[in-house]
Gaussian input, Z-matrix of N, CA and C with variables (Angstrom, degrees):
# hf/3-21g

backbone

0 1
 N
 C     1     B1
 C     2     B2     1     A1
 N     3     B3     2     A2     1     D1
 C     4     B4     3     A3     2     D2
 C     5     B5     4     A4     3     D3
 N     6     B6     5     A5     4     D4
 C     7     B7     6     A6     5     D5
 C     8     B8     7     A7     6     D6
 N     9     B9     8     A8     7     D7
 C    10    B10     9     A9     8     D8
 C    11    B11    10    A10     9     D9
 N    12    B12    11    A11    10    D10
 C    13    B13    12    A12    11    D11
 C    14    B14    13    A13    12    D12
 N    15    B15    14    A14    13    D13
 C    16    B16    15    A15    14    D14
 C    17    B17    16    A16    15    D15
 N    18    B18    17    A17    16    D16
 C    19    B19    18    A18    17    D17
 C    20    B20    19    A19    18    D18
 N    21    B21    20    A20    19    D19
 C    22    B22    21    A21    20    D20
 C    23    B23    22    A22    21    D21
 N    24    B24    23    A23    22    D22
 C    25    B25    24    A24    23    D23
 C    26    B26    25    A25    24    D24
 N    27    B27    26    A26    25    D25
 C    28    B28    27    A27    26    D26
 C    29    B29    28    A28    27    D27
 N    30    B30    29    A29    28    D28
 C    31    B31    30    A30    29    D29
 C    32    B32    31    A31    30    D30
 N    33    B33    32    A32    31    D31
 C    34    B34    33    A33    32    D32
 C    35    B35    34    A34    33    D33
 N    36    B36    35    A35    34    D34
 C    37    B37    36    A36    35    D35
 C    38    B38    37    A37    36    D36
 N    39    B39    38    A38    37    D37
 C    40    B40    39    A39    38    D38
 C    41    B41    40    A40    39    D39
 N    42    B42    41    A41    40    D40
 C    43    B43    42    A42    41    D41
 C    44    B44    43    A43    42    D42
 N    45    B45    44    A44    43    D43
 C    46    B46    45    A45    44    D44
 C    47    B47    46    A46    45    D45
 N    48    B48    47    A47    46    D46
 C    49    B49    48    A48    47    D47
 C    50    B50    49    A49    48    D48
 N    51    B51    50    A50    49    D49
 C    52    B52    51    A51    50    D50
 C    53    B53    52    A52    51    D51
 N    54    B54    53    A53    52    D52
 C    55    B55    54    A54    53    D53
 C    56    B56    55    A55    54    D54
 N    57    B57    56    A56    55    D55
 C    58    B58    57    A57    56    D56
 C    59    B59    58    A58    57    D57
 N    60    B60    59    A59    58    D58
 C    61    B61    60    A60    59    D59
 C    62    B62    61    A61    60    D60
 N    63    B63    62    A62    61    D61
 C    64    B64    63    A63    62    D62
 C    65    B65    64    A64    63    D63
 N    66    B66    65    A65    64    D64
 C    67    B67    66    A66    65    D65
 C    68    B68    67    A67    66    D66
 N    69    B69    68    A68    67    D67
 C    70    B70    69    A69    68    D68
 C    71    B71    70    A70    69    D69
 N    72    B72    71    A71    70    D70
 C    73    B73    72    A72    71    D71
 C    74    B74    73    A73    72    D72
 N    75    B75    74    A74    73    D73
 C    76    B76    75    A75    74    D74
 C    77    B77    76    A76    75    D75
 N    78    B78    77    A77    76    D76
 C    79    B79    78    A78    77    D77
 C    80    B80    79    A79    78    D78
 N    81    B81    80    A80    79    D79
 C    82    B82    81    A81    80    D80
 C    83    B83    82    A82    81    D81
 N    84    B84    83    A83    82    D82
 C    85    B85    84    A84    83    D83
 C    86    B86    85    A85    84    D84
 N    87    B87    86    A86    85    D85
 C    88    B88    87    A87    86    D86
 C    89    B89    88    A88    87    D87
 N    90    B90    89    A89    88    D88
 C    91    B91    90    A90    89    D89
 C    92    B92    91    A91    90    D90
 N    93    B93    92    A92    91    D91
 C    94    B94    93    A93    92    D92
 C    95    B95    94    A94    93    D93
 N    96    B96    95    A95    94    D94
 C    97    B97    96    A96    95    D95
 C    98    B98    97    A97    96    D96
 N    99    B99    98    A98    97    D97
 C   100   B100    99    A99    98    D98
 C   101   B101   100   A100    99    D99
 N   102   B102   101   A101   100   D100
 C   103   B103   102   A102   101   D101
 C   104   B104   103   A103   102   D102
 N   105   B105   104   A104   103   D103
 C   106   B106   105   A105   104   D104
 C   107   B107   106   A106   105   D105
 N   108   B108   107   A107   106   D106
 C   109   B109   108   A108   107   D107
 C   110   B110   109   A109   108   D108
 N   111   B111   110   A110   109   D109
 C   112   B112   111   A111   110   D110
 C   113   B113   112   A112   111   D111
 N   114   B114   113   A113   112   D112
 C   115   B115   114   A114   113   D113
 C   116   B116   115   A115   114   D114
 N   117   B117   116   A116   115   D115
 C   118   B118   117   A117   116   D116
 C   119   B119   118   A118   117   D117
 N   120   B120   119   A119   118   D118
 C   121   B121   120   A120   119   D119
 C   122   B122   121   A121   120   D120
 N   123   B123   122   A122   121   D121
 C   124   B124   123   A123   122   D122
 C   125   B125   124   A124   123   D123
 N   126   B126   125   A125   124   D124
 C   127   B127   126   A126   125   D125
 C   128   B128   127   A127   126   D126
 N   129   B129   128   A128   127   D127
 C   130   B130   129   A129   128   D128
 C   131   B131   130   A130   129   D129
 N   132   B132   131   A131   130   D130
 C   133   B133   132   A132   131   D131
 C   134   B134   133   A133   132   D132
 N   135   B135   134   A134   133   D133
 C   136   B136   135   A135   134   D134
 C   137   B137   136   A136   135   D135
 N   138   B138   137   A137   136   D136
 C   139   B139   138   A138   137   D137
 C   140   B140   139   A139   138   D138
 N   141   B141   140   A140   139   D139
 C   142   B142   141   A141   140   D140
 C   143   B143   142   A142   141   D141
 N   144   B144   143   A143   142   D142
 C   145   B145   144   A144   143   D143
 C   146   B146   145   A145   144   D144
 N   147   B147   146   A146   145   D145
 C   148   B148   147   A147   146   D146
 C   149   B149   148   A148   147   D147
 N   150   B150   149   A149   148   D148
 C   151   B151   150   A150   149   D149
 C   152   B152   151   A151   150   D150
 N   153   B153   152   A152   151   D151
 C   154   B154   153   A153   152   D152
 C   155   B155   154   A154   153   D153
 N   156   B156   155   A155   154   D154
 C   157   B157   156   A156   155   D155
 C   158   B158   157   A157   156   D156
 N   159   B159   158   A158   157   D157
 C   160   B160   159   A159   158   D158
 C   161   B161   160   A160   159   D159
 N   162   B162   161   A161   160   D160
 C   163   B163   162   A162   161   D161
 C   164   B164   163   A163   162   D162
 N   165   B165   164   A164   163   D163
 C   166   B166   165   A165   164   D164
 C   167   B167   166   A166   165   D165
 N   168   B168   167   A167   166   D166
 C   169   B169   168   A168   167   D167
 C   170   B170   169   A169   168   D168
 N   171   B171   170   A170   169   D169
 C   172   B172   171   A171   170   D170
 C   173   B173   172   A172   171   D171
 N   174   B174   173   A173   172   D172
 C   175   B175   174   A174   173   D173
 C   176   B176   175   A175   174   D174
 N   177   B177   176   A176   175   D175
 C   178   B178   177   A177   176   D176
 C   179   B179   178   A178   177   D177
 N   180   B180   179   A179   178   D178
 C   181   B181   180   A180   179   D179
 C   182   B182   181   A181   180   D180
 N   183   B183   182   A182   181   D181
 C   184   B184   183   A183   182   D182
 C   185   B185   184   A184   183   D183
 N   186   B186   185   A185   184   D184
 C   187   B187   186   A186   185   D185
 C   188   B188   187   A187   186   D186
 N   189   B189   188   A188   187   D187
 C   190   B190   189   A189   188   D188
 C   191   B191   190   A190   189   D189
 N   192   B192   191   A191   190   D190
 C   193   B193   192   A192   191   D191
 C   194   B194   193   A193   192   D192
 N   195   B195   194   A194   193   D193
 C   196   B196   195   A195   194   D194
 C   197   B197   196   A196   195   D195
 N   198   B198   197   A197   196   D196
 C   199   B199   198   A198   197   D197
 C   200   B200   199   A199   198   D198
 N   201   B201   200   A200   199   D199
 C   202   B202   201   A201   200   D200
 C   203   B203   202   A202   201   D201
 N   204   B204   203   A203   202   D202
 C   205   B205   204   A204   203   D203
 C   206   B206   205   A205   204   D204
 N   207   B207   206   A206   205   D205
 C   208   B208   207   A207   206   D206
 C   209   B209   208   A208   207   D207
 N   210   B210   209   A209   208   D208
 C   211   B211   210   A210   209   D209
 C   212   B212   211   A211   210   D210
 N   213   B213   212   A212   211   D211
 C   214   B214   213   A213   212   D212
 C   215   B215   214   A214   213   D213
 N   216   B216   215   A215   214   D214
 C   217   B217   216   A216   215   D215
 C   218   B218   217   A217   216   D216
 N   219   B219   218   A218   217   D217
 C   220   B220   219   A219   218   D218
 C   221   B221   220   A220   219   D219
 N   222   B222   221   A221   220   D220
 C   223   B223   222   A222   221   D221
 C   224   B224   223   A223   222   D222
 N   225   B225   224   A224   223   D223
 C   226   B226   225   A225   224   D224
 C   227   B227   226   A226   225   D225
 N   228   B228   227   A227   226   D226
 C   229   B229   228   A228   227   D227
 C   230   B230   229   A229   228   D228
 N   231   B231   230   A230   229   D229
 C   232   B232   231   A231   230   D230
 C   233   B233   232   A232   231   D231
 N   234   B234   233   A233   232   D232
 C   235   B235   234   A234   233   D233
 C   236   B236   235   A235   234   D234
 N   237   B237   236   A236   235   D235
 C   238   B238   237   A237   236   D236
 C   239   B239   238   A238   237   D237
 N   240   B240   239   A239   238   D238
 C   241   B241   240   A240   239   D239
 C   242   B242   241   A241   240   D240
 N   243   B243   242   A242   241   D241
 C   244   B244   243   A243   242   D242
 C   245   B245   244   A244   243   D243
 N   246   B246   245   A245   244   D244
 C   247   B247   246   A246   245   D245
 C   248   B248   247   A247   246   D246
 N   249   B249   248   A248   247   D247
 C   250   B250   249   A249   248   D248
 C   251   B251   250   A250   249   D249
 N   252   B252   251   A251   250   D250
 C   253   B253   252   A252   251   D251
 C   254   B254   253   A253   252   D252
 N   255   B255   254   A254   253   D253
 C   256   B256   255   A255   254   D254
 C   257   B257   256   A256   255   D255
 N   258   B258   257   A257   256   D256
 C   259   B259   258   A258   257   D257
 C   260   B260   259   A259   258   D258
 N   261   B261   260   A260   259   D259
 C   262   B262   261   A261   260   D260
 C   263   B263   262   A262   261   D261
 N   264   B264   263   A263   262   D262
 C   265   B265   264   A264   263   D263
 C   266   B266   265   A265   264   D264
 N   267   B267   266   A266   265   D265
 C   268   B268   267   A267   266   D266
 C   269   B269   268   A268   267   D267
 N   270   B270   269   A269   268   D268
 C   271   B271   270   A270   269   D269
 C   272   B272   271   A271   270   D270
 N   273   B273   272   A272   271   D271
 C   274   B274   273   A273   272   D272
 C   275   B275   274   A274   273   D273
 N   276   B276   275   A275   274   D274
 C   277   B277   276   A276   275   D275
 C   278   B278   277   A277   276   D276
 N   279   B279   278   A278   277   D277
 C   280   B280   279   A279   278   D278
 C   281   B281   280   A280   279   D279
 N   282   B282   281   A281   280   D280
 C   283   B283   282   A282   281   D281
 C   284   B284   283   A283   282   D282
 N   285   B285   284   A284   283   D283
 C   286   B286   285   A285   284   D284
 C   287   B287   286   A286   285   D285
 N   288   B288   287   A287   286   D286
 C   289   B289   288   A288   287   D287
 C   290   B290   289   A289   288   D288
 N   291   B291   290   A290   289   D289
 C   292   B292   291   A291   290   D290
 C   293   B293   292   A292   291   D291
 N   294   B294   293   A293   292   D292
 C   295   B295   294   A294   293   D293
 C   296   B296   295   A295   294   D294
 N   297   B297   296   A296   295   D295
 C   298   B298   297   A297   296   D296
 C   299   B299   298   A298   297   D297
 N   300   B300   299   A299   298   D298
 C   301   B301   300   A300   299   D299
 C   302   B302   301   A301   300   D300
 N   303   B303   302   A302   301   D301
 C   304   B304   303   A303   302   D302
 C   305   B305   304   A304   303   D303
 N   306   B306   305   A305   304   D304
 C   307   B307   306   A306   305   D305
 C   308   B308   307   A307   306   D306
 N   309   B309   308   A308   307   D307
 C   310   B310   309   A309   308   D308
 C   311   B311   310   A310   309   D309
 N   312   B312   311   A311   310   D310
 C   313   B313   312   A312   311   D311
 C   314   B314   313   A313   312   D312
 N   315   B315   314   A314   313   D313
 C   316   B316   315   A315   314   D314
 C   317   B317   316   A316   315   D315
 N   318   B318   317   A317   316   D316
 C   319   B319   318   A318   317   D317
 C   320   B320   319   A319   318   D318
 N   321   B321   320   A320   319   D319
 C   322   B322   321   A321   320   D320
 C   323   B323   322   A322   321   D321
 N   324   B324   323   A323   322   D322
 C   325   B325   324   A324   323   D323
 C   326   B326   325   A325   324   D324

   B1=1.4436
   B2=1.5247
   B3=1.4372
   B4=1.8849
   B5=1.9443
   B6=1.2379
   B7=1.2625
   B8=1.5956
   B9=1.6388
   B10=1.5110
   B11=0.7577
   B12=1.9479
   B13=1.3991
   B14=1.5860
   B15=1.4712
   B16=1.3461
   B17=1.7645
   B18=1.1308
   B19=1.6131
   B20=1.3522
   B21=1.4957
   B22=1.3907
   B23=1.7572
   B24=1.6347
   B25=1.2416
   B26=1.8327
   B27=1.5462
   B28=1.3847
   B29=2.0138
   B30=1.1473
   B31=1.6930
   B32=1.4526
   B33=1.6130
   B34=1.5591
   B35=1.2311
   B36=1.5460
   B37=1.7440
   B38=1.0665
   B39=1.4477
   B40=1.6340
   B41=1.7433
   B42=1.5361
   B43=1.2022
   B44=1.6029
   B45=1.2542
   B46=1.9593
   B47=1.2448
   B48=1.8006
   B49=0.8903
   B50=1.3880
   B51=1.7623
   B52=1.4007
   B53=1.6705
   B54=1.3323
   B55=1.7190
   B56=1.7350
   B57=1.3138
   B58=0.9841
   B59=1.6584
   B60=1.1841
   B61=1.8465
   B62=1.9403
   B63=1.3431
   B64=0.8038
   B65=1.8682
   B66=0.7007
   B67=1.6349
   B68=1.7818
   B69=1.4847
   B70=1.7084
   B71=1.9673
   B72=1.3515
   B73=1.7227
   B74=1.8304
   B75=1.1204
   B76=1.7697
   B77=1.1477
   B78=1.4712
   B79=1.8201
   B80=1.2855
   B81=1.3141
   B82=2.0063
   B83=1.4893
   B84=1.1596
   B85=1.9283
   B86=1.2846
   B87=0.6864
   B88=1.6431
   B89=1.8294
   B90=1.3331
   B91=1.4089
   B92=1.5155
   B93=1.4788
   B94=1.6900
   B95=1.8927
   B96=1.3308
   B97=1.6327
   B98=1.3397
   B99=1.6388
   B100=1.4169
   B101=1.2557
   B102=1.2773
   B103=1.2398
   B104=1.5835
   B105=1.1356
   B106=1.4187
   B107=1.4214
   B108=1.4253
   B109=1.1825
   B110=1.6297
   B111=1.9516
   B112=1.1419
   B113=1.4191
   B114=1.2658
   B115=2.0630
   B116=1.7215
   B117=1.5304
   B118=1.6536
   B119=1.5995
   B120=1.5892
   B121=1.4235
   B122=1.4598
   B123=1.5016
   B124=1.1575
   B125=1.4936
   B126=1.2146
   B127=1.0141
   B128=1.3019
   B129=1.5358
   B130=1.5015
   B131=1.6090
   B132=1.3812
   B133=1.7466
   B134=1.4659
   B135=1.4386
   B136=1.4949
   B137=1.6515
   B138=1.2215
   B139=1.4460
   B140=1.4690
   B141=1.7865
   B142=1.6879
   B143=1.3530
   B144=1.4390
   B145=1.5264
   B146=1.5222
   B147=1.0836
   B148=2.2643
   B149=1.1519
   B150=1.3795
   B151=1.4108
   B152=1.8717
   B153=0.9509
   B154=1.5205
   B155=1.9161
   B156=1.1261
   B157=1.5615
   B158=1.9578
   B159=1.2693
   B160=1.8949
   B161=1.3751
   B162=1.6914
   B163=1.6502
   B164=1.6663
   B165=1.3880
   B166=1.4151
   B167=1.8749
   B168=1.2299
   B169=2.0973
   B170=1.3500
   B171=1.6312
   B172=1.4648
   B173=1.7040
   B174=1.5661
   B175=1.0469
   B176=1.4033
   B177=1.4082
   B178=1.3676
   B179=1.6837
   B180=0.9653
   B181=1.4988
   B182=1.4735
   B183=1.4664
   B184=1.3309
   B185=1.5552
   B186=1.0546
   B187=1.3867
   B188=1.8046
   B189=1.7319
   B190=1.4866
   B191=1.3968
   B192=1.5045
   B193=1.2784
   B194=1.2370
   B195=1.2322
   B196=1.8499
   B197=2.0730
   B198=1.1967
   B199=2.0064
   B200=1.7869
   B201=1.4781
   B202=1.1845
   B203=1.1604
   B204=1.4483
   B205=1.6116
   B206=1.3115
   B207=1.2799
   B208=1.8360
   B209=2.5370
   B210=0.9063
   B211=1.8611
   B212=1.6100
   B213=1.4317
   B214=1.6433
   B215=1.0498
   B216=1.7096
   B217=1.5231
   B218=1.4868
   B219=1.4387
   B220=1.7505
   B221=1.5707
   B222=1.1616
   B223=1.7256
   B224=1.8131
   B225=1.7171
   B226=1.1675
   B227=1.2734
   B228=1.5724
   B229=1.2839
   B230=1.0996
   B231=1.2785
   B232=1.7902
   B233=1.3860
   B234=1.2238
   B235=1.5806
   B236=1.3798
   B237=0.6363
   B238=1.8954
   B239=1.3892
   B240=1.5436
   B241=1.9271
   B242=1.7424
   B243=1.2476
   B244=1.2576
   B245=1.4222
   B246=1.5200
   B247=1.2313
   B248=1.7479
   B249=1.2585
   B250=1.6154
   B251=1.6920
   B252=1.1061
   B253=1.3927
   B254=1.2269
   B255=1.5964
   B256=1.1017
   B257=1.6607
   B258=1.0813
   B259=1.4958
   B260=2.0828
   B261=0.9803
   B262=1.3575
   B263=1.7193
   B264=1.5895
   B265=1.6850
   B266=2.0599
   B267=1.3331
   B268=1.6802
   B269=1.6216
   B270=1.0838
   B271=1.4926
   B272=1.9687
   B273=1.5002
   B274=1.4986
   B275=1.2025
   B276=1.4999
   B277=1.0368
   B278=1.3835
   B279=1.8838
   B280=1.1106
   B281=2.1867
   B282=1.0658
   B283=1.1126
   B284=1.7532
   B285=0.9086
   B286=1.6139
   B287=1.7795
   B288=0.8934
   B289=1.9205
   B290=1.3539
   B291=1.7359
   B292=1.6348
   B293=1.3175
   B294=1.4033
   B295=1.7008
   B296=1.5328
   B297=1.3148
   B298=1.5249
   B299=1.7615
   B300=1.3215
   B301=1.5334
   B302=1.5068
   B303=1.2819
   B304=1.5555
   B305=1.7296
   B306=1.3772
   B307=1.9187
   B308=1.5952
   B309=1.4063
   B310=1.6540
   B311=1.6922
   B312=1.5868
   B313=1.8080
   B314=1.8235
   B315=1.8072
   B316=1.4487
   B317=1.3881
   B318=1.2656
   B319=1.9275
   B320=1.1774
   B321=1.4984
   B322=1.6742
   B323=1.5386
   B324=1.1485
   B325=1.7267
   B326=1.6356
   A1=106.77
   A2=114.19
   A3=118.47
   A4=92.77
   A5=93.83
   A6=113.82
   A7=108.59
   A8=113.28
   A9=99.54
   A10=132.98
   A11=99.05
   A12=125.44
   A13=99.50
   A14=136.63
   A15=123.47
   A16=95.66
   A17=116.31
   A18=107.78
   A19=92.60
   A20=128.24
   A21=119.37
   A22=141.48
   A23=85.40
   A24=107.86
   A25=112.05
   A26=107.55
   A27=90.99
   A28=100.26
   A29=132.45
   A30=91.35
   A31=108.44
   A32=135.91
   A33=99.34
   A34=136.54
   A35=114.34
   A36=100.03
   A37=119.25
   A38=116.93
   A39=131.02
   A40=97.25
   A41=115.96
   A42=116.67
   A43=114.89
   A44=103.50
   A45=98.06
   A46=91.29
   A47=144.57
   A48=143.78
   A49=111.88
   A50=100.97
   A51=99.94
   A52=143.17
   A53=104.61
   A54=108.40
   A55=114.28
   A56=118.10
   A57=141.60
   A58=106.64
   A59=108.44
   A60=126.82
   A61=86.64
   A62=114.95
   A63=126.92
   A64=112.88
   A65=111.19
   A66=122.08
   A67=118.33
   A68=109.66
   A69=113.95
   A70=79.01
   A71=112.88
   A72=97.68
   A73=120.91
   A74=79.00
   A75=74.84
   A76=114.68
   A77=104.78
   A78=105.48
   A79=117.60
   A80=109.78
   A81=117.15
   A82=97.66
   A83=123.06
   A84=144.76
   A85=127.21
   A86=121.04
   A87=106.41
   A88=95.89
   A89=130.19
   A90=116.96
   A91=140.37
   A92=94.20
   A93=114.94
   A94=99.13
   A95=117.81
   A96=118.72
   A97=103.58
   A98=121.70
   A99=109.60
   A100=122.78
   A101=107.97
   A102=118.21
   A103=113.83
   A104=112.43
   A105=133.20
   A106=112.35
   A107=117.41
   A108=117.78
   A109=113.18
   A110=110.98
   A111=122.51
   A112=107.83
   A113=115.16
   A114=117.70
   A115=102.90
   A116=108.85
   A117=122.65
   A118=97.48
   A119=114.30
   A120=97.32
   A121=119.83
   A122=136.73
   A123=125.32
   A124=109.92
   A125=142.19
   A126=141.37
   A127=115.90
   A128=135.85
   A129=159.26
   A130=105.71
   A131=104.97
   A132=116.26
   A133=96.02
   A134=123.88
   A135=130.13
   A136=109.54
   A137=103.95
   A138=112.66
   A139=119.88
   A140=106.78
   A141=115.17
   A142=93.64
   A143=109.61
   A144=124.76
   A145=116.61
   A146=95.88
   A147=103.55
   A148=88.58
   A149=178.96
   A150=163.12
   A151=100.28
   A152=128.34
   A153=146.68
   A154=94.70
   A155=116.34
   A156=139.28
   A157=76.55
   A158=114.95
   A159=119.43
   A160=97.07
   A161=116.49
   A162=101.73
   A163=98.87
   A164=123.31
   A165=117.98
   A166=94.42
   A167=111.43
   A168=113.26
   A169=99.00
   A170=111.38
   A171=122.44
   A172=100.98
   A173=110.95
   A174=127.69
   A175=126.62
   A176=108.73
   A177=130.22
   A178=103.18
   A179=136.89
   A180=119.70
   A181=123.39
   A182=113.17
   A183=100.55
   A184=109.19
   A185=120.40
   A186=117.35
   A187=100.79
   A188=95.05
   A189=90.45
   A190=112.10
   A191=114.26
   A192=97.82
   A193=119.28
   A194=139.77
   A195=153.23
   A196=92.06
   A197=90.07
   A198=89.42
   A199=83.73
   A200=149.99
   A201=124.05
   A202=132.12
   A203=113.09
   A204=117.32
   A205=107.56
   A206=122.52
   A207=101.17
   A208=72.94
   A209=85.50
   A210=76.27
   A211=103.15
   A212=109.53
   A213=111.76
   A214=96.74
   A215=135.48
   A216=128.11
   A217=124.09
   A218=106.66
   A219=137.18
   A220=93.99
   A221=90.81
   A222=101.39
   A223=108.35
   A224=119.60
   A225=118.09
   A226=94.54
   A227=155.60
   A228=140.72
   A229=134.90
   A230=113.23
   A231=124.52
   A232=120.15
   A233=126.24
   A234=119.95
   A235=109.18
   A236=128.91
   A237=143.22
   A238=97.45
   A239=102.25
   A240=104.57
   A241=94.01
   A242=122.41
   A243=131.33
   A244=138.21
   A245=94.50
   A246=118.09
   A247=113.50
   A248=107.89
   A249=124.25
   A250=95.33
   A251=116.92
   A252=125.80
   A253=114.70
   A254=116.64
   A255=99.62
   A256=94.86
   A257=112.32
   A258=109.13
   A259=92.47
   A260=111.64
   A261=120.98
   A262=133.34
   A263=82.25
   A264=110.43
   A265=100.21
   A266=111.08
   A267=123.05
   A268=102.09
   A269=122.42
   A270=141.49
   A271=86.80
   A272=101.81
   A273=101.08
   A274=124.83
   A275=138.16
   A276=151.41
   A277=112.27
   A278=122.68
   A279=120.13
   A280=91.00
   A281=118.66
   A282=100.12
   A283=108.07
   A284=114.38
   A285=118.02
   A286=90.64
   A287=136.22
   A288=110.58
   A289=100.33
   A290=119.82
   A291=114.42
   A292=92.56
   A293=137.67
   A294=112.05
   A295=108.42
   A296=107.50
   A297=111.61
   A298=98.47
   A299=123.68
   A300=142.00
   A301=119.55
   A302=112.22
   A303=136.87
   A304=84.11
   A305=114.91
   A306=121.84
   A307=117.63
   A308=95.79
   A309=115.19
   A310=83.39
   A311=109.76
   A312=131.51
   A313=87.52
   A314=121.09
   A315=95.63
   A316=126.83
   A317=98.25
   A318=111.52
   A319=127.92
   A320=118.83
   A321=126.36
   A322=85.71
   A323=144.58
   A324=130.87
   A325=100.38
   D1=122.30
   D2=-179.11
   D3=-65.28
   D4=169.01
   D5=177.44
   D6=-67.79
   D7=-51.99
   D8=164.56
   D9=-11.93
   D10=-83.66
   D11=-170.68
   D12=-42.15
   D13=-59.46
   D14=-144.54
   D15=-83.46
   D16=8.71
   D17=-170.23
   D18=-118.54
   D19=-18.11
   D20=152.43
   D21=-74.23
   D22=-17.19
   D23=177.72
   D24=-86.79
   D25=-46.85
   D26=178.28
   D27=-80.14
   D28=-8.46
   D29=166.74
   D30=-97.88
   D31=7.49
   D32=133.40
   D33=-61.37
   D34=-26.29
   D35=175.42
   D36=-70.56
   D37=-24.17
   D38=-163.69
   D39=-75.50
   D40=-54.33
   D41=167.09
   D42=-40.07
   D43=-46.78
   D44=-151.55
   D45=-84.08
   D46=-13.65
   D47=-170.22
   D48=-72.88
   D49=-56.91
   D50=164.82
   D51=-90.28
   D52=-7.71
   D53=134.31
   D54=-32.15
   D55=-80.09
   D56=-169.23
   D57=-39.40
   D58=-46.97
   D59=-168.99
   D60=-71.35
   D61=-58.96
   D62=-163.39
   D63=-60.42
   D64=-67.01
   D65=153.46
   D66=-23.84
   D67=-41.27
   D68=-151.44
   D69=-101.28
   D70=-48.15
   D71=175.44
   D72=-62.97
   D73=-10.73
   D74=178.98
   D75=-96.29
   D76=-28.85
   D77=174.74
   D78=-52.53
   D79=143.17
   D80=-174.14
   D81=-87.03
   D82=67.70
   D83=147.40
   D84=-70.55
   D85=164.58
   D86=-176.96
   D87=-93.40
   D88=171.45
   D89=154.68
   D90=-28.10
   D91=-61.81
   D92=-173.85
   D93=-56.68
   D94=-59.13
   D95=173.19
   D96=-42.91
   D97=-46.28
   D98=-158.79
   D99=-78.54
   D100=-6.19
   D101=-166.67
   D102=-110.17
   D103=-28.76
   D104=146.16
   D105=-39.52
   D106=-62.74
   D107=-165.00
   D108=-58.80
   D109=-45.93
   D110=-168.52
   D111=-72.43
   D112=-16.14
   D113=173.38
   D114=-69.68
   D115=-49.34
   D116=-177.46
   D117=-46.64
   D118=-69.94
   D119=-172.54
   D120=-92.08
   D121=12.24
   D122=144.99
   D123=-67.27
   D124=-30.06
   D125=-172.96
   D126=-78.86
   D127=-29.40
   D128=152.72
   D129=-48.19
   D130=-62.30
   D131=-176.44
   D132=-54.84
   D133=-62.84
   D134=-172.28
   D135=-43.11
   D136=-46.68
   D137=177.74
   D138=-56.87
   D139=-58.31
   D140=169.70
   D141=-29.16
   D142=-83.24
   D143=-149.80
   D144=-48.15
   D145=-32.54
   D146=172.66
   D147=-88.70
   D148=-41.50
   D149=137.44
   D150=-14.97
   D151=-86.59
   D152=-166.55
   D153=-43.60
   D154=-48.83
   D155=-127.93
   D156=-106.20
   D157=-18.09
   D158=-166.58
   D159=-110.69
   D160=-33.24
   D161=-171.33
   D162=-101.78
   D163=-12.84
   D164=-176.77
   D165=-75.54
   D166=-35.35
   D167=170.38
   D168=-35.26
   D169=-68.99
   D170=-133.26
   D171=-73.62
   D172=-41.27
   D173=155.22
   D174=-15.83
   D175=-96.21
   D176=161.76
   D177=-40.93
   D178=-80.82
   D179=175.91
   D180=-31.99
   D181=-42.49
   D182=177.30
   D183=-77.16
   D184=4.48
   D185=-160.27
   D186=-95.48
   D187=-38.62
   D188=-179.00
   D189=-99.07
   D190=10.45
   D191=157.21
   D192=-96.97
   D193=-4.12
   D194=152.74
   D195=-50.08
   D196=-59.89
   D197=-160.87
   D198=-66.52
   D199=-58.36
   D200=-174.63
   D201=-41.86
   D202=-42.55
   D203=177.00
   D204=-72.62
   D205=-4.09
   D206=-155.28
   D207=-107.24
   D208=-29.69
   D209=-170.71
   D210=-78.85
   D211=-11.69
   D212=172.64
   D213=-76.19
   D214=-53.87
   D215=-172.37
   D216=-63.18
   D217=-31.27
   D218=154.11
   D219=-34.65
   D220=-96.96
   D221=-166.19
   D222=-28.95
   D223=-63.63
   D224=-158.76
   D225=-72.45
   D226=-11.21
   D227=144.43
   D228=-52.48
   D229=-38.83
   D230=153.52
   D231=-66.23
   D232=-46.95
   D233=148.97
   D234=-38.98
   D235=-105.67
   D236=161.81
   D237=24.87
   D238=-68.57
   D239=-149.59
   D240=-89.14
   D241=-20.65
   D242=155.35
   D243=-37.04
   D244=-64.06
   D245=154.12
   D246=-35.16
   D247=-59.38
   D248=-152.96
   D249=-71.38
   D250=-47.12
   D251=-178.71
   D252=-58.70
   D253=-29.43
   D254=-169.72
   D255=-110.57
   D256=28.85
   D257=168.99
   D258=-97.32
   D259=-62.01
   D260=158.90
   D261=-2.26
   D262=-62.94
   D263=-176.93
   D264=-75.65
   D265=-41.64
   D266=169.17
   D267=-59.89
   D268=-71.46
   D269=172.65
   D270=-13.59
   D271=-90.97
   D272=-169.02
   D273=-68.43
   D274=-10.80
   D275=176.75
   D276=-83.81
   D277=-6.49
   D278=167.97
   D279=-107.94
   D280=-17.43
   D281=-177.07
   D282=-82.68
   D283=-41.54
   D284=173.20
   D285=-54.24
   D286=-20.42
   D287=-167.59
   D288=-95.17
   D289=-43.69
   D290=167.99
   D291=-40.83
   D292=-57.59
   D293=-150.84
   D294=-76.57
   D295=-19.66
   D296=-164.78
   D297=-76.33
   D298=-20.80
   D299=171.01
   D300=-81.13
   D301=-35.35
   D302=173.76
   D303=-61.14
   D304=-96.73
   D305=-174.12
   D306=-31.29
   D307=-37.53
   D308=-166.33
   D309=-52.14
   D310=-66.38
   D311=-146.15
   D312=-68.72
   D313=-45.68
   D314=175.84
   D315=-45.03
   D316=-71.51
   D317=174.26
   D318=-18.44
   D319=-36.13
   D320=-171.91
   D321=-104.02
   D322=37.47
   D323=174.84
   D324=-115.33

């Protein structure tokens, strides 16, 4: 879920919540109903929101565990080709010293 989405999503609930509040005090109820009513849907809203608030978790967790593995496979490829280079960089850095030993051994003849 983008950040939008969840910042569009909680002020519709936030809206419909207080629509809802707004609506049940105005209704011609007696107290005891009205107050009843506003526990029913604070208690409904509370619920949405730990629903939304449980799959935006599961979400995001699965999300950074997709981006962990993919920067673990990242990494051990850059290790990897790292590795190789610097077998490479040894490779010629021992062949340049035979020659640098080769010239060295002319010079003193």
């Amino acid at each position: 879920m983008t950040n939008n989405s969840g910042n569009i999503m909680l002020a519709l609930l936030a809206g419909a919540a207080i629509g809802a509040g707004f609506g049940i005090l105005y209704a011609p109820d007696k107290g005891e109903k009205t107050r009843k009513k506003i526990k029913e849907k604070a208690l409904e809203t509370k619920h949405e929101i730990t629903e939304r608030v449980s799959h935006a978790k599961e979400e995001l967790t699965k999300t950074a565990n997709e981006k962990k593995v993919e920067f673990e496979q990242k990494l051990e490829d850059t290790i990897s080709h790292m590795s190789y280079k610097a077998d490479d960089i040894i490779a010629t850095l021992e062949r340049k010293l035979e020659e640098l030993k080769k010239k060295n051994a002319q010079l003193h003849k």
